[in-house]
Structures are given as C-alpha cells and as structure tokens.
C-alpha positions as CSV (number, residue, x, y, z in Angstrom):
1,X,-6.8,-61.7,-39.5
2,X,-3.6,-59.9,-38.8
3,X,-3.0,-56.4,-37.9
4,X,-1.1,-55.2,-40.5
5,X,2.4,-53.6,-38.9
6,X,2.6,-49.7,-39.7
7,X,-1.2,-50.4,-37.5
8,X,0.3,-51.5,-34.4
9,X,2.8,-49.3,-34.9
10,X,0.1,-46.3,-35.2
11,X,-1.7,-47.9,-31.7
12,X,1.6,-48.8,-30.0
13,X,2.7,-44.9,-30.1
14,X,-0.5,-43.9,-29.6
15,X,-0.5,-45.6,-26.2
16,X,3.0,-44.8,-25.6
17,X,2.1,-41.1,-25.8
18,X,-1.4,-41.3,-23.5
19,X,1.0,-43.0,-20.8
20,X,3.7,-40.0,-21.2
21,X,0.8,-37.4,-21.0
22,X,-0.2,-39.3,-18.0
23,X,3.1,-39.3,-16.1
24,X,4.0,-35.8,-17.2
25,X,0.3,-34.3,-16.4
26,X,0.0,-32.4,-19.6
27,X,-3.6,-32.5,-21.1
28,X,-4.4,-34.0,-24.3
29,X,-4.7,-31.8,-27.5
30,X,-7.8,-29.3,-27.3
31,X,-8.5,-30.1,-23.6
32,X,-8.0,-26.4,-21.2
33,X,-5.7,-26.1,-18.6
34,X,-6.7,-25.6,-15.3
35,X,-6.2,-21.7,-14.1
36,X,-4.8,-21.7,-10.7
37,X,-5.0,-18.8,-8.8
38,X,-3.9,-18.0,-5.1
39,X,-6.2,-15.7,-2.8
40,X,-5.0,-13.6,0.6
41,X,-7.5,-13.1,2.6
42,X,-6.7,-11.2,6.0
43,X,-9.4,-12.5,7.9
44,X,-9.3,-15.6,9.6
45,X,-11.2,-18.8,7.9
46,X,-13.9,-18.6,10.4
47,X,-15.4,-14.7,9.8
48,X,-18.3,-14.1,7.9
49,X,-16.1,-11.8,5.6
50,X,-13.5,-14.6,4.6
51,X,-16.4,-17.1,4.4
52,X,-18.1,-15.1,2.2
53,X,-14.9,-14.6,-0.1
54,X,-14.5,-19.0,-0.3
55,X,-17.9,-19.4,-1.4
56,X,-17.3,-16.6,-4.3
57,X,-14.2,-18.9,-5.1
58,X,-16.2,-21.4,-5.1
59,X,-18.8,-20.0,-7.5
60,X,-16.1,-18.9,-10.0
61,X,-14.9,-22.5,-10.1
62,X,-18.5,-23.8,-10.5
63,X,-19.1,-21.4,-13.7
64,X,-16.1,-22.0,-15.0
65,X,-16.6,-25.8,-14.5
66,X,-13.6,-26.4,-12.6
67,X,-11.0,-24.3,-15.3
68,X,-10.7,-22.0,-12.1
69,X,-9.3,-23.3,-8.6
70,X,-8.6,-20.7,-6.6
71,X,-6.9,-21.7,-3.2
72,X,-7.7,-19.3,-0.5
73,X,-4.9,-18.4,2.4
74,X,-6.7,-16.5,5.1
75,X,-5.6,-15.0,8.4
76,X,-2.3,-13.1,6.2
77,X,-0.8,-15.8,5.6
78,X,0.3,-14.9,2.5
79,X,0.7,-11.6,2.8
80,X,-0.3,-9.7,5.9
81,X,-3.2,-7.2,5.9
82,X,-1.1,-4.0,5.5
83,X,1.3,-5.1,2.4
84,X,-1.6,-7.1,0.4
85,X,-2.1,-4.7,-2.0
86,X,1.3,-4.4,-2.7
87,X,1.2,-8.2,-2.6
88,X,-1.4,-8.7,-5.5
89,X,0.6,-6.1,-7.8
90,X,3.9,-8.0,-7.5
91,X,2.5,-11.7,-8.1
92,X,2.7,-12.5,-4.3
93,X,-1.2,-13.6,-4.9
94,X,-3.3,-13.5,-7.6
95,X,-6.1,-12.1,-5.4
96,X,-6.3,-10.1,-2.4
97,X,-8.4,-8.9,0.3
98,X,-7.8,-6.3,2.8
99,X,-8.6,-2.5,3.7
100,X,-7.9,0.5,1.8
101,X,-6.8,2.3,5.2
102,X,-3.8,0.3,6.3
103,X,-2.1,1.6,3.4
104,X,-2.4,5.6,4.2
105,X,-1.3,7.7,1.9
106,X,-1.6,5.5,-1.2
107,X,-5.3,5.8,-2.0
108,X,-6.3,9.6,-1.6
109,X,-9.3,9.5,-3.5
110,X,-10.4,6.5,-1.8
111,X,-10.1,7.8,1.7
112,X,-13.5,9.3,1.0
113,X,-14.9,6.1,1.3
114,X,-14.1,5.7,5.1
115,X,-15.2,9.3,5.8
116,X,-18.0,9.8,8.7
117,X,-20.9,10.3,6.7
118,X,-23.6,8.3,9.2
119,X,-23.7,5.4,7.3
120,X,-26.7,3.6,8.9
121,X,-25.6,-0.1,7.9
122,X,-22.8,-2.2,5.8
123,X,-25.6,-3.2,3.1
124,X,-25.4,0.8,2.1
125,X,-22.2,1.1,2.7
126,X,-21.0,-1.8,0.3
127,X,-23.6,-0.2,-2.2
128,X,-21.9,2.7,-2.2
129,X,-18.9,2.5,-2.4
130,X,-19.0,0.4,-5.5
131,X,-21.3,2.5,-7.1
132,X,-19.2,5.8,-6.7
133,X,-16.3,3.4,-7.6
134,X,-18.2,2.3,-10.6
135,X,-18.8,6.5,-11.4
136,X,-15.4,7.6,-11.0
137,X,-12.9,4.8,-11.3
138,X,-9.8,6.1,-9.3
139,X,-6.3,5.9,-11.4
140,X,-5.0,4.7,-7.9
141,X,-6.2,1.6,-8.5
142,X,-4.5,1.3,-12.2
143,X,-1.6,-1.2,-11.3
144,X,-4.0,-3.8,-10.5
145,X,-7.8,-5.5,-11.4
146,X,-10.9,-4.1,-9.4
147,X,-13.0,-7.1,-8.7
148,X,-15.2,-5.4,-6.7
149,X,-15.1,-3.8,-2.7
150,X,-17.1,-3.9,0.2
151,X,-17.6,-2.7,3.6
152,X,-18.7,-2.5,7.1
153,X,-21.5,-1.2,9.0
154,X,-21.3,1.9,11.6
155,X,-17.6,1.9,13.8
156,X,-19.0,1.8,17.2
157,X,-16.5,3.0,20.3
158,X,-15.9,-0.5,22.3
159,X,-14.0,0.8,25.6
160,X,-12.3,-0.6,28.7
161,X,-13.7,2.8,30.4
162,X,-17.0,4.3,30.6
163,X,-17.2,7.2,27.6
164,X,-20.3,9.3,28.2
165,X,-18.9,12.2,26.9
166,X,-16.2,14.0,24.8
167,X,-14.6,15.0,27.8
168,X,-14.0,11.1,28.7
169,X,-12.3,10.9,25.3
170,X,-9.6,12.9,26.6
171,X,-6.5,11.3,25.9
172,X,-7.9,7.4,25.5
173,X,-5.5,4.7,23.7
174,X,-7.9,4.2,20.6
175,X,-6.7,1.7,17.8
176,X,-8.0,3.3,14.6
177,X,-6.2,2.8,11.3
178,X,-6.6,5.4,8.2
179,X,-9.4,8.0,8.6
180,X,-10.5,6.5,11.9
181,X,-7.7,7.9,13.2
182,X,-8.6,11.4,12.2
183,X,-12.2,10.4,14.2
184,X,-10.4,9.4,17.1
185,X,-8.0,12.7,17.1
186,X,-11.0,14.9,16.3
187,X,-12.6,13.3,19.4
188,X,-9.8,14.6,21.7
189,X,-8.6,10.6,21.6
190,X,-4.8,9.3,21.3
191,X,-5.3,7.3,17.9
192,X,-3.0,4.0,18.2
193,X,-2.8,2.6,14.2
194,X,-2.6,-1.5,14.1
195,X,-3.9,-3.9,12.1
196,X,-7.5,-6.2,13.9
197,X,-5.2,-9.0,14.2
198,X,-2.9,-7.0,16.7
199,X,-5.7,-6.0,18.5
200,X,-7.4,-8.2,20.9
201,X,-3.5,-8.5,22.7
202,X,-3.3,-4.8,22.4
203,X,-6.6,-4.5,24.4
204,X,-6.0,-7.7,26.7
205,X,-2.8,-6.2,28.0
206,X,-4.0,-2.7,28.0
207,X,-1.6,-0.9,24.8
208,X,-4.9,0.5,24.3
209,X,-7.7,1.3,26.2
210,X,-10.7,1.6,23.2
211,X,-11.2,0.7,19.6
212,X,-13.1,2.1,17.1
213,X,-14.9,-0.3,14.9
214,X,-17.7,-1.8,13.3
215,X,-20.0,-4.1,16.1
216,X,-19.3,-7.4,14.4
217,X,-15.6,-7.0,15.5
218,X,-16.3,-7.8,18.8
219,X,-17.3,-11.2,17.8
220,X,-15.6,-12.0,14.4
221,X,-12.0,-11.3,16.2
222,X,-13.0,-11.7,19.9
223,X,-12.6,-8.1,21.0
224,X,-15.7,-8.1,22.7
225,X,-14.3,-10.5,25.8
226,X,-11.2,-7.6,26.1
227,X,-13.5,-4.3,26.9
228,X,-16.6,-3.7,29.2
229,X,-18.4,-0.8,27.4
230,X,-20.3,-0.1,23.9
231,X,-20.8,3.5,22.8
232,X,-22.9,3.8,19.7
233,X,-21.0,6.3,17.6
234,X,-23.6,6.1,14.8
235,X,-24.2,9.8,14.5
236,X,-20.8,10.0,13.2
237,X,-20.7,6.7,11.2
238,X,-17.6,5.8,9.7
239,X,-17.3,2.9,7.3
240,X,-13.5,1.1,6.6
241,X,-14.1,-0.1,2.8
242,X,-12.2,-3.6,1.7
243,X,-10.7,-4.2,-1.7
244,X,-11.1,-7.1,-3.8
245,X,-8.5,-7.2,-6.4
246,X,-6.9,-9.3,-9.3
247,X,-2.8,-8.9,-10.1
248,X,-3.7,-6.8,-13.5
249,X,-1.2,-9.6,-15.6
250,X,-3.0,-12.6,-14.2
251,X,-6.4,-10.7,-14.8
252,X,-5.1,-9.9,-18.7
253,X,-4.3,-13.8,-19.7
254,X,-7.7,-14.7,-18.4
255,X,-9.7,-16.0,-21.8
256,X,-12.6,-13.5,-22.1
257,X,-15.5,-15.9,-21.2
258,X,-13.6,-16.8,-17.8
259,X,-12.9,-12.8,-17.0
260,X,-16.9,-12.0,-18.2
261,X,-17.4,-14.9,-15.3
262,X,-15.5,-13.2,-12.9
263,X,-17.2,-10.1,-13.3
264,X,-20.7,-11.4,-13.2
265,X,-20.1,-13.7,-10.0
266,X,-18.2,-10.4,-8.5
267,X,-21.1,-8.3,-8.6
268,X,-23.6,-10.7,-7.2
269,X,-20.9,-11.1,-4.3
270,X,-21.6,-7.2,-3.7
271,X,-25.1,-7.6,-2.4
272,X,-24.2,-11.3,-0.1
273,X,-20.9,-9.5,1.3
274,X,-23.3,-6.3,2.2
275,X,-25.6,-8.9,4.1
276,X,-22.6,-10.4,5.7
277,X,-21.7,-7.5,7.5
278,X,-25.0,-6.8,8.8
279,X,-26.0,-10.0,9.5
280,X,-22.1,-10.2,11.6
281,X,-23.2,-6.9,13.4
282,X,-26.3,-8.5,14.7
283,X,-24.1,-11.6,15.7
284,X,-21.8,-9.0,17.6
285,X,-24.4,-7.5,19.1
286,X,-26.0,-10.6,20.7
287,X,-22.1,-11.9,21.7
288,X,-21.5,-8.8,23.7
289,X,-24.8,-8.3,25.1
290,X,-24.3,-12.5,26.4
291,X,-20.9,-11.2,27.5
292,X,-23.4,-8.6,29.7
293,X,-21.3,-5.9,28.3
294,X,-22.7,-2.3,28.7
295,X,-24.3,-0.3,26.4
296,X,-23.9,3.5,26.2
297,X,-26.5,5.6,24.1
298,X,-25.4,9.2,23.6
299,X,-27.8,11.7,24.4
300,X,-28.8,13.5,20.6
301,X,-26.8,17.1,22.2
302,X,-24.1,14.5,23.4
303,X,-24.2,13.2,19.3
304,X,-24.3,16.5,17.8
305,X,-21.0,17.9,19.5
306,X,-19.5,14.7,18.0
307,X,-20.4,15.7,14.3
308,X,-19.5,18.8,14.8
309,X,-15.9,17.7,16.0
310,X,-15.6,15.5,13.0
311,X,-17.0,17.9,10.3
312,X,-13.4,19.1,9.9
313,X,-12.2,15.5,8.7
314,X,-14.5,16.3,5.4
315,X,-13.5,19.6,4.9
316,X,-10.3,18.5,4.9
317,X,-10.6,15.6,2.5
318,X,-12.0,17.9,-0.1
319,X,-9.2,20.5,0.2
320,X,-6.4,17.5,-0.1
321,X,-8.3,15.8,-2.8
322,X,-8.5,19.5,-4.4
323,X,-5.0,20.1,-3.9
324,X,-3.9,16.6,-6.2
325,X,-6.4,17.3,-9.0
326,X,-8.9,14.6,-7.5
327,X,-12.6,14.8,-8.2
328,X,-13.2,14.7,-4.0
329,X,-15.7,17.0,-3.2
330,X,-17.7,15.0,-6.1
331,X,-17.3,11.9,-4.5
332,X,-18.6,12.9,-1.2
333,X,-21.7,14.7,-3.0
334,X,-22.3,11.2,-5.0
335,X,-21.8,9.3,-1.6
336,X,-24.2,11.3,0.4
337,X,-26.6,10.9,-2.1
338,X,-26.1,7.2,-2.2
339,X,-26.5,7.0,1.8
340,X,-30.2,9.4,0.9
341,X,-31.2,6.7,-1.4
342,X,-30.7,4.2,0.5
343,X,-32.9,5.9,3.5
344,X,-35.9,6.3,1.3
C-alpha cells in the first residue's frame, strides 16, 4: 500500500526540521535549555575552599538534573580576588567567590564580620556570620544575589622572626588586608595590604617579614615553607569572611524551582565549607609542624595586652557604623552571642 503524498510530505519535513534542530543545536519544542553559568573562584583548584565551591556546582547541576552547568575558573582567572565583586555585578561571572576585605571601604557594615572577637574555629565563624547576615541583611549587598558566605578559623601570626612579645611587633612588614590591618597597626606592626596570591613571593623575597592569617594558609598557598615561626594570636581572633554571590539579573531569570535549588544546596554548603576550614587548619598545622617550624604560645599576660591593644578596632567600628546610620553595635552584640553559643 502507498503512502499517500501530503504523508511523506508531513514525514519528509518532519525529518528535515529534526536534522536543522540538530545542526543548529536548538532543543525540540517543550524540552529546557541548559542554564550556563560561569564561576570565579580566587583560590587555586587544589584548596579545600575552591574544592569545596566545585562540588556545590556540582550538586546544583545534580538537582537540577543537568539544566545547570556551571563552569568554575579558579585561581582569578576571571576576575582577580580584589575586583570579583565588582566582577559578578557587571556580568564578568555569574558567580563569585572572594573576601569582603580586599574591597575596603565598600562593605562597612560587613567589616564587623572580620573584627577580633576570639573566634575559636572557622565552623563558628561560618555560622555566624550567615546567621547575623540572615538577621540584618546589609543594603551593601543590594546590587547583587547573597548565596551564602563563609569563613576562616583564628588568623595566627606566621613570622620570619621570633615575636614573643608586642615589643617584637615593632615595626614588622605584616601582610594584612581589610581589618587585619587595623590588628596589625594596633599591634605596633607595619600593615602591608596584598591579596594571598602575592604573598608567598612577598615573603620568599622578604617585602614582608610576617602575615597574619588563618593556620590552613600555610599549607593551602605554601606560606608555611617562606617563615620559621607560629604565634598563636587566638586571644585576639580575627576571622576574614568570603562571599558567595549571584550577578542579581542572572539570579532574577532563574525559573523559581531552579533558584529554590540554589538556595537549599547553598545552605547545606554552610555547614561542609565551615568543616573545610577547620579540617584545612589541622592540615596546616601538621604541614608546618613536618616543616619543624616553631611554635610560639603567648603567655595569658602576654595575650591580654594584645586584646587590650585591639579593643580600639571595635570601638571604632561601632562609632563608624553609627556615624552611616548602620545597625553596628547590633551586629557585634548578635555576633558575640553567636561565638557564646557556639562555646556552650
């Protein structure tokens, strides 16, 4: 029996347009497009942090079955640490990673994050931060998406000289960025601001003499084979907090049940990038101490002059946030509080 002709006319075109979808890549009628995103990541592919931040990608695109590919460009190089903010709210990437503090001056509010408040590990720190975050949702963060942030453990002092004292702080070359400069100042140190992946040459051809920063740095970028001493700075434990955010047009043509994914896989990622960070100081301990670094312990008078030079720095904080209308002096209360509840 014969096909009757307007029926191979129906079959020939519909063939005819399956091989145009096909050479043209467009999706038949009703099937999704593929979302592709791009991620900046200042860390290099092999920390903890920036591994952490691929398997999240990785997650989205596994609840999303595959809608979502998000390709991740580590080590800046898509944007460098100090302009990827900036970068996420122009289109540069979809997604970025980086600190708060290597934009100074922009995030006011914020800076109360990184204050020395004796945060005892990155697990409480991470927690919260995105819980006072969560309480009083800065308008400094309006021109983009908050995924989520996160952040390290105590900043230890990791020296080419012995520091026993304040008095050996005396004019030291520290790298410090943000309000770990104001530490290193308060200290009676010469605060140097750069960005980690400046710093290992920095130290290796002695621009400067110390850094102030969390443990795992001395392993996740190397620092630790550049200096020969440890101080533990934990009475005066500084945190630097890391944003995760979404470029706010990209974030607005997501389909609801693709941003509701987003959200939910972002605040599982809290927790696991809270681990990270202590799990990475342990690592950087154990690298250093194979590295038969030395490790200074301040004696608790020694400690108590340092929080005492330091108090200052959150005085300070709560007049400037006071002076621009910011709820400052709350956010330190609700912080403190946090670090409490995480001590009981």
């Amino acid at each position: 029996m014969k096909a009757k002709p307007c029926t191979v006319f129906l079959i020939t075109l519909a063939l005819a347009g399956a091989w145009l979808a096909t050479l043209t890549g467009c999706k038949p009628q009703g099937e999704a497009e593929t979302i592709h995103l791009s991620y900046s990541i200042f860390f290099p592919p092999t920390h903890v942090q920036c591994i952490a931040a691929t398997n999240w990608a990785h997650e989205i695109e596994k609840r999303t079955d595959g809608r979502v590919k998000i390709t991740i460009y580590p080590a800046g190089s898509l944007s460098k640490a100090d302009v990827c903010y900036e970068g996420v709210v122009k289109g540069i990437s979809d997604i970025g990673m980086s600190c708060f503090a290597y934009t100074r001056g922009r995030f006011p509010l914020l800076e109360g994050l990184d204050l020395p408040l004796g945060y005892p590990d990155g697990m409480t720190a991470t927690r919260a931060a995105n819980a006072v975050l969560a309480k009083h949702p800065p308008a400094e963060l309006d021109d983009v998406h908050l995924l989520y942030v996160h952040a390290h453990g105590p900043g230890i002092l990791a020296s080419k000289k012995p520091v026993r004292s304040l008095a050996d702080l005396k004019g030291l070359k520290v790298r410090a960025t943000g309000l770990s400069a104001k530490i290193v100042e308060s200290l009676g140190a010469t605060p140097v601001a750069m960005n980690q992946p400046e710093t290992y040459e920095a130290l290796a051809k002695g621009v400067v003499e110390a850094t102030l920063c969390p443990i795992e740095t001395l392993k996740g970028w190397k620092q630790g084979e550049t200096i020969q001493y440890v101080i533990d700075a934990s009475a005066i434990g500084y945190t630097t907090a890391m944003f995760v955010v979404m470029n706010k047009d990209k974030w607005a043509k997501l389909p609801a049940n693709i941003q509701k994914i987003f959200t939910d896989v972002s605040q599982e990622w809290i927790a696991k990038h809270g681990a990270a960070w202590d799990q990475a100081d342990q690592d950087g301990r154990a690298f250093v101490t194979e590295l038969k670094r030395e490790f200074i312990r301040l004696p608790e008078a020694e400690q108590q002059k340092w929080k005492d030079a330091v108090k200052p720095i959150l005085d300070d904080y709560v007049k400037a946030a006071a002076d621009k209308n910011l709820p400052g002096a709350q956010m330190l209360a609700d912080l403190q509080a946090e670090i409490e509840k995480a001590a009981k």
